[in-house]
C-alpha distance (Angstrom), angle and dihedral (degrees) to the residues before:
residue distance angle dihedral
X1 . . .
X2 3.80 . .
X3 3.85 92.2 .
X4 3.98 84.1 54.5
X5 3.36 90.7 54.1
X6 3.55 98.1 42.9
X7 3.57 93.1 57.9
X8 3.98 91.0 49.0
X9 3.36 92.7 57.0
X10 3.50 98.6 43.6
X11 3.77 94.9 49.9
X12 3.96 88.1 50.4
X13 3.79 92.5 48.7
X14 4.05 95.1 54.2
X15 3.84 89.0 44.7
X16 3.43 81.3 59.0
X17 4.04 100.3 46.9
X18 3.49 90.0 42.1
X19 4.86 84.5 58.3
X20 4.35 74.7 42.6
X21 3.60 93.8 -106.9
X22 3.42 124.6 149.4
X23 3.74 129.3 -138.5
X24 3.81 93.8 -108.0
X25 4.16 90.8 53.5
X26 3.45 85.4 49.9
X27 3.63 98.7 59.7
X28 3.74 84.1 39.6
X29 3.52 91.8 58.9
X30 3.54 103.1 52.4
X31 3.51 88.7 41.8
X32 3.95 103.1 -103.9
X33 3.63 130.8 124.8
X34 4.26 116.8 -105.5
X35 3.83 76.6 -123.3
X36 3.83 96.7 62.3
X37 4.07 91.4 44.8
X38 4.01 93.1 53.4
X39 3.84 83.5 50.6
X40 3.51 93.6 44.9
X41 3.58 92.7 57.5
X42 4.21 92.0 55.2
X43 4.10 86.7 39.6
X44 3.88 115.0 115.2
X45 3.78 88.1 -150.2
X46 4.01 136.3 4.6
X47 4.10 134.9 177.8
X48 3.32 117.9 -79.5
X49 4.04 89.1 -134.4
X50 3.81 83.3 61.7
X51 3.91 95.8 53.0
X52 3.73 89.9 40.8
X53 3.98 90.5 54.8
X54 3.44 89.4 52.8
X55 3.93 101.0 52.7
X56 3.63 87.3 44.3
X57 3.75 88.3 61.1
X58 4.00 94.1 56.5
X59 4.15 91.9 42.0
X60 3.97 91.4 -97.8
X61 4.24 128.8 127.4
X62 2.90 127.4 -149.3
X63 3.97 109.4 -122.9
X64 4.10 136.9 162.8
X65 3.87 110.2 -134.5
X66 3.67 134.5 -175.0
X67 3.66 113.7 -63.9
X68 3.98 89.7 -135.7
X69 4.10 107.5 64.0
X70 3.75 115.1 -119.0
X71 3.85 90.9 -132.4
X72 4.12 94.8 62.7
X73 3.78 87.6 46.9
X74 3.67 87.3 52.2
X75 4.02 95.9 48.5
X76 3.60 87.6 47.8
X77 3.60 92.7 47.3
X78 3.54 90.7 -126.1
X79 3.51 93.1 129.6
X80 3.54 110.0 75.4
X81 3.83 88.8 18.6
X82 4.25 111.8 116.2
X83 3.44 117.1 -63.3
X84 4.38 99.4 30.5
């Protein structure tokens, strides 16, 4: 789970460097201290309201999609193949 969670935050904090925010106006943003996102990133486990606050602040959602990428499916021409 930490690995997950990791990656979350990581992908949330370089949308935000690449809109020239910093980690601390991040937290800001979604209304967290710069405290509670460095122990975030060493936490084995955090709410999901928490992670969704912060992607909200950089202009990201949180979203579950399809294990199997749309793009491989297409190349395979499994997409539009019978049964999709």
């Amino acid at each position: 789970m930490q690995e997950r969670l990791q990656e979350l935050l990581d992908e949330i904090v370089r949308a935000g460097a690449a809109r020239g925010l910093s980690q601390g106006e991040i937290a800001r943003r979604a209304g967290l201290s710069p405290t509670r996102v460095s122990k975030l990133k060493s936490a084995e486990d955090a709410y999901l309201s928490t992670i969704e606050r912060m992607a909200n602040a950089v202009g990201l959602k949180l979203a579950l999609v399809p294990n199997e990428p749309t793009l491989e499916k297409l190349l395979n021409r499994g997409l539009f193949g019978a049964g999709d």
